[in-house]
Structures are given as C-alpha cells and as structure tokens.
C-alpha positions in Angstrom: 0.0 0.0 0.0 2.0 3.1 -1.0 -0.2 6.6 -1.2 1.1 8.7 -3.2 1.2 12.9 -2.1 2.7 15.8 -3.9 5.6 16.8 -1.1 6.7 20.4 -0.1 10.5 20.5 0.1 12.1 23.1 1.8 15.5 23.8 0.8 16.6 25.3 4.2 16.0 21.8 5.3 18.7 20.0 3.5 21.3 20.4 6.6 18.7 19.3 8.9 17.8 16.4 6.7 20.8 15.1 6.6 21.1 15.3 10.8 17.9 12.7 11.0 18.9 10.0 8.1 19.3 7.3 11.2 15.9 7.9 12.0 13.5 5.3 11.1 11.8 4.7 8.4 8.2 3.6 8.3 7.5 1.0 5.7 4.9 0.0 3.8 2.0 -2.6 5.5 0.4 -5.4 3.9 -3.7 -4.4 3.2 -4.8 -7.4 6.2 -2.5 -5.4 8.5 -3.7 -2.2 7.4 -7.7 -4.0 7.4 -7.1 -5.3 11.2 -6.2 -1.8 12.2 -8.8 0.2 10.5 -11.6 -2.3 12.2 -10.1 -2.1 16.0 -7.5 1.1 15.7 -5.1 1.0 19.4 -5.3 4.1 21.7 -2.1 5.9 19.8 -4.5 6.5 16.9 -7.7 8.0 18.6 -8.6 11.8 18.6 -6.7 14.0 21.7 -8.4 16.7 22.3 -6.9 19.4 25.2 -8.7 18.5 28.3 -8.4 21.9 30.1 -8.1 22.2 32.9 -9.7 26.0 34.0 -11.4 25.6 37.6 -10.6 25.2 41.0 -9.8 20.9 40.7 -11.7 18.5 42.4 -11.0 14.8 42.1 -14.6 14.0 41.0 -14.3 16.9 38.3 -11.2 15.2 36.9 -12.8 11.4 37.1 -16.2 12.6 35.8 -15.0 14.8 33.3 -12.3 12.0 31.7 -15.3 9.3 32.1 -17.2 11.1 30.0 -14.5 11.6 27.1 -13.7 8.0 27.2 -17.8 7.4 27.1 -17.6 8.8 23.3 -14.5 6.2 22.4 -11.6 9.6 23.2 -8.6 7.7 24.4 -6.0 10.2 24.4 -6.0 13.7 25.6 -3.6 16.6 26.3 -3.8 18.3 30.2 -4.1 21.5 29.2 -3.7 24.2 32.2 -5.5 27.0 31.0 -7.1 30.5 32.3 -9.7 30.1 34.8 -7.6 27.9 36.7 -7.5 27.8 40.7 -5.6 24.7 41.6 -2.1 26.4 41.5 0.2 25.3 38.6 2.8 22.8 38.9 2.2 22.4 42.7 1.9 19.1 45.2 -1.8 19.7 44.8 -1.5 20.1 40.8 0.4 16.5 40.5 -2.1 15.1 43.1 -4.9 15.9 40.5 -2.4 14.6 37.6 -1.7 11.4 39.3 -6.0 10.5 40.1 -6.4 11.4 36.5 -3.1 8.8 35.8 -4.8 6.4 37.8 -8.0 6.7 36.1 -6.6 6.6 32.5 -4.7 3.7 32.6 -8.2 2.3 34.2 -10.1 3.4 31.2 -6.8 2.9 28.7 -6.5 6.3 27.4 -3.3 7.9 27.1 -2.3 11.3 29.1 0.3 13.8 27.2 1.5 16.8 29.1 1.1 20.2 27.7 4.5 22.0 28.8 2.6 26.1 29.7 0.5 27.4 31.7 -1.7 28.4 29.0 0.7 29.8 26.1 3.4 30.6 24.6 5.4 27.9 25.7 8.4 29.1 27.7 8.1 31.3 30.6 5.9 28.6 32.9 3.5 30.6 33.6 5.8 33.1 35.2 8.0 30.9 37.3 10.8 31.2 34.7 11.1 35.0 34.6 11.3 34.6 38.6 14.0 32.4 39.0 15.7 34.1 35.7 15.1 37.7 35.4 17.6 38.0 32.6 15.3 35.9 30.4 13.4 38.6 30.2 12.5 38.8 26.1 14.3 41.5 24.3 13.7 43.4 21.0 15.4 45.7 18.2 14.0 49.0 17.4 15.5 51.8 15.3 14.3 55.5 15.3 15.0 58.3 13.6 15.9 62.2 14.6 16.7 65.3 13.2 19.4 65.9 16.5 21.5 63.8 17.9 20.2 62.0 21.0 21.7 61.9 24.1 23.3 58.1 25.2 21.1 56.0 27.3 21.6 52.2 28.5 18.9 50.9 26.2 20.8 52.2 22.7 23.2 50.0 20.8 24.3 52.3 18.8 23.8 55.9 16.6 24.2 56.3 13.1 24.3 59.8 10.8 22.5 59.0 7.0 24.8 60.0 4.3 24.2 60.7 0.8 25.8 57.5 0.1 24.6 55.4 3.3 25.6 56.1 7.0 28.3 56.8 9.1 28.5 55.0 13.2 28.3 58.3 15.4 28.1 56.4 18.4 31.6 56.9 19.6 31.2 60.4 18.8 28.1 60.9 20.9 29.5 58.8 24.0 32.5 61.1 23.8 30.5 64.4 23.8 31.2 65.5 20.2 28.9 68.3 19.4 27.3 67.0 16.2 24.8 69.1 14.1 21.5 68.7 12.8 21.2 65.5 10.1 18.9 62.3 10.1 20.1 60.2 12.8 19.0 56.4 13.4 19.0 55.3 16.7 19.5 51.8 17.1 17.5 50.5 20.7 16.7 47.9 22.6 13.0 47.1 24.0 12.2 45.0 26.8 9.4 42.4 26.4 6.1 43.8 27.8 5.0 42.7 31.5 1.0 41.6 31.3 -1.3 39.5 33.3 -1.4 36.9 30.9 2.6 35.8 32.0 1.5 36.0 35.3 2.7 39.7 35.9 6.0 38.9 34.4 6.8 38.9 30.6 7.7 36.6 27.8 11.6 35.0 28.0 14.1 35.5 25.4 14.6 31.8 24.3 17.6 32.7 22.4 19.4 32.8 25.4 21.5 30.5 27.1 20.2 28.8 30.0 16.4 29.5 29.6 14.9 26.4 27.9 17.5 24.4 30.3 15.6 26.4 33.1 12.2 26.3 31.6 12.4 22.4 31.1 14.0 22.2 34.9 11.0 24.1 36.4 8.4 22.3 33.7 9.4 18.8 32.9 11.3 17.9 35.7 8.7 17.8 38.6 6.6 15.5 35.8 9.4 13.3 35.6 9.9 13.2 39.7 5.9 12.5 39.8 5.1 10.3 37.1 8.4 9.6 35.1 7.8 6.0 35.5 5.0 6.3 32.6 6.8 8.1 30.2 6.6 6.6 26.8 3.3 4.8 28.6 0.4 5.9 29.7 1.9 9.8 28.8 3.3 9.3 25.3 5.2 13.1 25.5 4.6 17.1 25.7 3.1 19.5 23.9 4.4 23.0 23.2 2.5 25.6 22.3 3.6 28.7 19.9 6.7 29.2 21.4 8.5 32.1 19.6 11.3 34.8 19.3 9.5 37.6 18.5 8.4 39.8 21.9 6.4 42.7 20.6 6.5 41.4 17.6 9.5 43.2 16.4 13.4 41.9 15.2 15.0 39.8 17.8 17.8 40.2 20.0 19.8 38.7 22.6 22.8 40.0 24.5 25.4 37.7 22.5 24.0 38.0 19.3 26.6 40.6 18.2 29.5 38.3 19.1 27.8 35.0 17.7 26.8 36.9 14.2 30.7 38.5 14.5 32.1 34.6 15.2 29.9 33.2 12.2 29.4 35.8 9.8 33.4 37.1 10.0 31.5 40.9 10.0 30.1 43.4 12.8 26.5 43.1 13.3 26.6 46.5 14.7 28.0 48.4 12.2 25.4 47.2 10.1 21.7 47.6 11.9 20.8 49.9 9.9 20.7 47.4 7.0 18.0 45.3 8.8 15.5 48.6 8.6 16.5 50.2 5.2 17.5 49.7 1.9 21.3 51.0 2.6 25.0 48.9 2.7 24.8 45.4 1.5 21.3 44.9 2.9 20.2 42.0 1.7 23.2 40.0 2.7 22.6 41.4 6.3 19.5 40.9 6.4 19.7 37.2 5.4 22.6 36.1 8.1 20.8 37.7 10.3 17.7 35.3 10.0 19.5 32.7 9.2 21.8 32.9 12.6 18.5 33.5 14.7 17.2 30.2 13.0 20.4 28.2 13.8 20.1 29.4 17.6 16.4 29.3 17.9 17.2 25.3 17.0 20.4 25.0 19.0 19.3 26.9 22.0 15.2 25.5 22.1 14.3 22.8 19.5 17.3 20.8 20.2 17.5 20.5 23.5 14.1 19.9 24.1 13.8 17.0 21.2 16.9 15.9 23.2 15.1 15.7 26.5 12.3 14.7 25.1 14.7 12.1 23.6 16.0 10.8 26.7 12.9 10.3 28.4 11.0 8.3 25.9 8.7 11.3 25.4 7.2 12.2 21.8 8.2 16.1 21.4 4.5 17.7 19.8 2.7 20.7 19.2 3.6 23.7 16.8 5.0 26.8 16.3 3.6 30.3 14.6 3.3 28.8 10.9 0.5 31.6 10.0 2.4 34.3 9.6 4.7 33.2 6.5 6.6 34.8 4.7 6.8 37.0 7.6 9.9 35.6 10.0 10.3 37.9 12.9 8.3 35.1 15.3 9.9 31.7 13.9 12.5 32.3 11.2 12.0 29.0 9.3 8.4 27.1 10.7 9.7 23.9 8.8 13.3 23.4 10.4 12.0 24.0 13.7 9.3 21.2 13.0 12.1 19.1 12.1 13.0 19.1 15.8 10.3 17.3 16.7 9.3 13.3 17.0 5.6 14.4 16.1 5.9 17.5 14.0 2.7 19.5 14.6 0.1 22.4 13.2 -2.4 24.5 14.1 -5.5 25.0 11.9 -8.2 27.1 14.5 -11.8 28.4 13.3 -14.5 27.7 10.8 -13.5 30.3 7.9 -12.7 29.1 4.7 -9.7 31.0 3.3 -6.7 30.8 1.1 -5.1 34.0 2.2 -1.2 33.1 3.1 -2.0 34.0 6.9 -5.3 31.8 7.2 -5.8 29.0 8.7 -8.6 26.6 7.2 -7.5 26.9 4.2 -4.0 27.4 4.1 -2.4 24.6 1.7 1.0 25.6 2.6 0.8 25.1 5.9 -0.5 21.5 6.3 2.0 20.7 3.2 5.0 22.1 5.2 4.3 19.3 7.8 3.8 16.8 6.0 6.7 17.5 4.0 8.2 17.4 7.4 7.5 14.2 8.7 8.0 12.6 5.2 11.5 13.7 4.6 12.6 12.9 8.3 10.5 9.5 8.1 8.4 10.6 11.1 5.2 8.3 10.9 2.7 10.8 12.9 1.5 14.1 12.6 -0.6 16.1 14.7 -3.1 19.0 13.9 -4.9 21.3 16.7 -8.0 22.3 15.4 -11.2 23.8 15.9 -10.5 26.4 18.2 -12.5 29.7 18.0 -15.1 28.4 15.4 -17.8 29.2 18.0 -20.6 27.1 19.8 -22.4 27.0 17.1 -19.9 24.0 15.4 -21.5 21.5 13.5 -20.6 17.8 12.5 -20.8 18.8 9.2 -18.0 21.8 9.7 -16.2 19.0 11.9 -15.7 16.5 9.4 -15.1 18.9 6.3 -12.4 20.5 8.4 -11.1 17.0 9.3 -11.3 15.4 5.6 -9.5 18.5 4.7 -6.7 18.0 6.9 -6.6 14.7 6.5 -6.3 14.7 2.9 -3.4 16.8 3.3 -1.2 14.8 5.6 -2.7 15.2 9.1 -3.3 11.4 10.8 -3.4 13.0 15.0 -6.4 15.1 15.5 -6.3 17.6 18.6 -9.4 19.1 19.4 -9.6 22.3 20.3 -10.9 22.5 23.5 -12.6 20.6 25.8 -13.5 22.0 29.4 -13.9 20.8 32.5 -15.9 23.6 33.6 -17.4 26.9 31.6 -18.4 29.2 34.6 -18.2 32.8 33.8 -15.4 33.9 31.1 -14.3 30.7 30.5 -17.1 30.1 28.0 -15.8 32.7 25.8 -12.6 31.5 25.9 -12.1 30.3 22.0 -15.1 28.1 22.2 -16.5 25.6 21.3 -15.9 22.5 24.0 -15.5 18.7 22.4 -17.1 18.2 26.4 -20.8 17.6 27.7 -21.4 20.9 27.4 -22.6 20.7 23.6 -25.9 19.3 22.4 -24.2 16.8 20.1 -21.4 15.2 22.7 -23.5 11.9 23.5 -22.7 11.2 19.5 -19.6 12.6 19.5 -17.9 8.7 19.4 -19.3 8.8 15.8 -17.1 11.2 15.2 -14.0 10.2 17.0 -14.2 6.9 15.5 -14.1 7.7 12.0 -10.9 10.0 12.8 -9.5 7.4 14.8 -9.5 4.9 12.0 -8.5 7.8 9.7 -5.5 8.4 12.0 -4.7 4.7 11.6 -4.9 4.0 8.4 -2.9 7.0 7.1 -0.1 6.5 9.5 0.4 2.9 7.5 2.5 3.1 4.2 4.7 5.1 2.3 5.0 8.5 0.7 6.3 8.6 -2.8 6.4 11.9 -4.2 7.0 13.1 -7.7 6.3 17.0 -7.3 9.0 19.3 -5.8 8.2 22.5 -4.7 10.3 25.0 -3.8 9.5 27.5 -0.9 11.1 30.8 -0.7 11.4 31.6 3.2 14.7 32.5 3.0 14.5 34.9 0.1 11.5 36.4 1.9 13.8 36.8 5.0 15.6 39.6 2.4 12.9 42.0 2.5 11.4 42.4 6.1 11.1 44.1 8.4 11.6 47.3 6.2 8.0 48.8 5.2 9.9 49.7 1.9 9.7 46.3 0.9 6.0 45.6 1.8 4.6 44.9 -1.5 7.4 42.6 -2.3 7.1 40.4 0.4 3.7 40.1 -0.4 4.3 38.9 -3.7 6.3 36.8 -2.6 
C-alpha cells in the first residue's frame, strides 16, 4: 500500500535532513494489516483533544469529566492548564490531581500527554521562569530616527548619521561628547518584552538565550518526571508545546550575545550594520539574510534541540507547533519547517471555521499542512498532529467537523487535537475560543461517531509510504531579504 502525495521540500531543510537520516523509516503494510487496524485502531490513533483544565480541581471533576471523554470512544487527551484555573500550577496539589487522572486513564486505557505552559506561549511557565531568571526577560530591536543627535542612554546599541551614500557610526562620537549638528540620525534601541497579566505579571523570556529552555524544562518537565516519570513513553506518550517564539512585541529579535555570535559566524560586525536590517542602505540583503538565518540556527540549538533531546532521553514524543500563520513573515519563527524538524511528532495548528486561502489563514492554508507533512516525510516521522477547531464558535456543527477534518486529513494530518474541551465553563471561560469537544454541547452523547471515523483515519494514514513526484520549492529565506523594512512591503507580499 504506498499513497502517493505531492511533497513540499524546503530547501533550508537540507542540513537538517541530513542530521535525522538514522531515524527510522516507516514502511509500507500489507492491506490485512492495514484492514485489522482500520476495524479495531489502538489508543495511539484515537482523537486527543486538550482536556483543560480551567477551575478550582476536584477529584470527581477530573474522574467525571475523563469518564465522559472515554464514554464517546476519546482515548488520548492533552492536560491542558488554562485560564480560569484555581488549583495552583505545577504544585503538590496540581500532580495530586495529575496522578487521580493517571490512575484513572490507565483504568479506562487512554493515554495522558502533558502540555509544557500554563496556557501559552510555551516558555516562561507561567511566570516561574522569569522569577527564578530575570535576565530571560525577552528583548527586542527597534531603530528610530531624529533630526538631532540623541543623548546616550543604557537601552541604545548604537547611533548612526544618513549620508548621501549610506551612514556613518556616530556612536563613539556621541559617547564622547562631540557636538554634532543637525542631520537624520537612526537610533538603534533595545526594548524589553512587555510585562502583562497573561505571563503571570512577568513577561515573555528570550529563548535565544543560554540557560532558559535548560531552566524552563527544569521548572516544567522535571517535577513530571519526579511524579510520574515512570510512565513516560506509557500511559503519557510526551509534551506538547504551544507557539513558542522569538518575537516579543512582535518586532526583530535580540539577545545579549548576538553581536559576538553573528561577528564569530558571519566574520562581520552586526553593529555596524543595523541599519541594514530597517532600510535599503549597505549590502542589505546580505545582512538581512545572516541575520535570520543565525536566529534560526540558535532558535534550533538553543530550544528545538535540547528539548527534542530531552524529550529524547525520556522516551517522550516532542509535539505541538510553532507560529506557521504568519509566512513569509519571519520575525516570530524564522523557518516554521526546520523547527518542526526538531520534533518526534511534528505539529500544526488549523483554528476556526472560515474558509480562506489568504497566506495567513488558517482553514485553508495549503501551505501550511504541506509544510508538515513535508516534514515528517522527509525525516520518516510516521505521525502528525493537527490542533483544530478552536475559535469556530458554539455553534460548530458535524458537518463543519468532518469537512475541516477530511480536509486535513487529505493533506497529511493522521493525529487530531481538538480544540478544547473543558472541564468547567463558569463565567469567562465560555468565551474562551469556544466551542468544547465536552458535555457541554448538544451533540457530545454522539460525538464517538465522530472520534471513531478519525480514529481509523489516524490509523490507516499512518500505515505506508509517501512517494512523491512533485517538488516544490518555498522561498522563506528569500522572503527573509525583505522584512522588516516597510519599503519592501509589497514585495514580500508577492512573494
């Protein structure tokens, strides 16, 4: 049985390629193999919805409310801590919960996967990273222009003066105390990641730098591993992460080495050339291009690698996805497809009920579901995974279910995540990106129609082998040339 799908190939992909050769290679099944699982599909292949976890925890909450999943033939799902949550995160009452719900699920033979945030982005652990770290704090790069030349404060890099022919670097000039005239001045700043609510009062961490995924993995993973280590690779097949980026404020990156790194593997000062990355001036595009390109190399040898290396060593499958929406645009995840590559279940996210082929949709969006399974079939990772659903509304039907589903399917999807389903919707929590795949909906008590056609979906399209006769070359890096600088907008667009 060998399917046969048109493959996206990403050419920033051949290094990494050739670093996961040894992995193994999932061959072709006989059609009574293939038959015997379609008819009676194992746990691995059922739907896994996040089972969030939004209220003050009881243990009959947690046993009902996983009773009643099972009850419509769910066998997986992803503990997903989430806002409306009381129980405090990560403490000896939060594992107490965790370990009835263990109990429970090997009872009922569904499989519990951890989801690494308290809510999301993945990183700062819900504010207990930023506390024991406070240089993780994120950090981004800003320049500015002005008619006089500013006065030195801690946040600036550096101060150039535009020329007729490019810039000058007036920034020793200015430390000194050089009286400079009036001229068009860029002033190269740093910005430090916003403090909100949603981090718990703290701020988004810099994973660029070194130490803070080894710190966020300490403070995350390692109590699961004290708690309930023992059913790694078990009854909790691995972790999901959830959007984790570079991109505080949404601006160019920056971390306190990078100038010595880019120096070490470019052979040129990244300072003297800033103000490159913002306008059309000096040998931009070559800038422009080590500069994503380094963030991408760190972004993997700093985050994706260590983690898939954890993940590695524990027997845990490394899941979930990263910002793939917002291509060609690279300021949050530089390359969505090498950072995918670091992962034992590359994974997606495909939210809402609104049909679009706009380059930043979702439902809809080709490329995206392409770039994973492109993924998974040039690294000869068997499983995908796809969260979906989220924000379509209460009013979700089966119909938009299963069109959504074939859809992914079709494309290379075979793990279903639903997006969400609550333990509890008191108050806000209902409006929080609903619907709920939970008793709360009309339809639930024939949901198991539903989860068992993508169950032996899941199955069957995880047998066999890709061959692929279409290559397709992707861009990303020759978009990387032409942002963030609004000059180059309209290019990047048709790009």
């Amino acid at each position: 049985m060998k399917p046969i799908f048109p493959a996206i190939f990403r050419i920033s992909l051949l290094v990494v390629t050739c670093m996961f050769v040894v992995c193994s290679h999932v061959e072709a099944v006989d059609s009574i193999t293939v038959k015997a699982f379609f008819k009676d599909p194992t746990p691995e292949f059922s739907t896994a919805p996040f089972w969030v976890w939004n209220d003050m925890l009881t243990e009959e909450l947690v046993v009902s409310t996983l009773n009643d999943l099972a009850g419509q033939k769910v066998k997986q799902v992803f503990v997903h801590p989430r806002p409306g949550l009381m129980t405090p995160y990560l403490s000896p009452e939060w594992f107490r919960f965790w370990n009835v719900a263990l109990k429970e699920a090997k009872r009922l033979d569904i499989r519990l996967w951890i989801y690494d945030e308290n809510s999301y982005p993945s990183g700062f652990a819900g504010g207990l990273v930023p506390d024991a770290m406070p240089q993780s704090r994120g950090q981004s790069l800003h320049i500015r222009q002005e008619k006089l030349p500013p006065k030195w404060s801690q946040e600036i890099i550096a101060i150039y003066r535009l020329t007729d022919d490019g810039y000058d670097n007036v920034t020793d000039a200015i430390k000194s105390g050089a009286e400079l005239g009036e001229a068009s001045y860029l002033v190269a700043f740093i910005k430090l990641a916003d403090s909100a609510p949603w981090f718990g009062g703290k701020y988004y961490v810099d994973l660029l730098r070194p130490g803070v995924t080894e710190k966020f993995l300490e403070i995350t993973l390692e109590p699961y591993r004290r708690e309930i280590g023992d059913e790694f690779g078990k009854s909790v097949p691995g972790v999901f992460t959830d959007e984790p980026h570079i991109g505080p404020n949404w601006d160019n990156h920056w971390t306190p080495d990078l100038p010595e790194v880019f120096e070490k593997r470019w052979g040129y000062s990244l300072i003297e050339h800033l103000p490159s990355l913002f306008r059309p001036v000096g040998d931009w595009k070559r800038v422009r291009h080590n500069y994503h390109q380094l963030l991408l190399e760190l972004f993997i040898e700093r985050w994706a690698k260590p983690y898939y290396e954890y993940c590695n060593k524990y027997d845990l499958e490394f899941t979930g996805h990263y910002w793939e929406h917002e291509w060609p645009k690279s300021n949050m995840v530089p390359d969505n497809m090498a950072m995918s590559a670091w992962q034992q279940r590359p994974g997606i996210d495909t939210l809402m009920n609104q049909y679009s082929e706009d380059p930043h949709s979702q439902f809809g969006n080709i490329r995206a579901v392409k770039e994973l399974s492109s993924v998974a079939n040039q690294l000869g990772r068997r499983r995908t995974l796809c969260e979906a659903y989220g924000a379509a509304g209460w009013e979700l039907r089966f119909e938009d279910i299963k069109r959504i589903g074939d859809w992914l399917y079709a494309l290379g999807i075979n793990t279903l995540n639903e997006h969400l389903s609550y333990v509890s919707i008191r108050g806000a929590r209902k409006r929080d990106h609903p619907q709920s795949f939970s008793y709360h909906q009309p339809w639930w008590q024939t949901y198991h129609i539903m989860a068992s056609y993508f169950t032996r979906l899941s199955a069957v399209l995880s047998q066999g082998q890709q061959l692929n006769k279409v290559l397709v070359i992707e861009p990303t890096s020759t978009a990387w040339m032409y942002q963030p600088d609004p000059n180059h907008k309209e290019h990047l667009k048709k790009i």
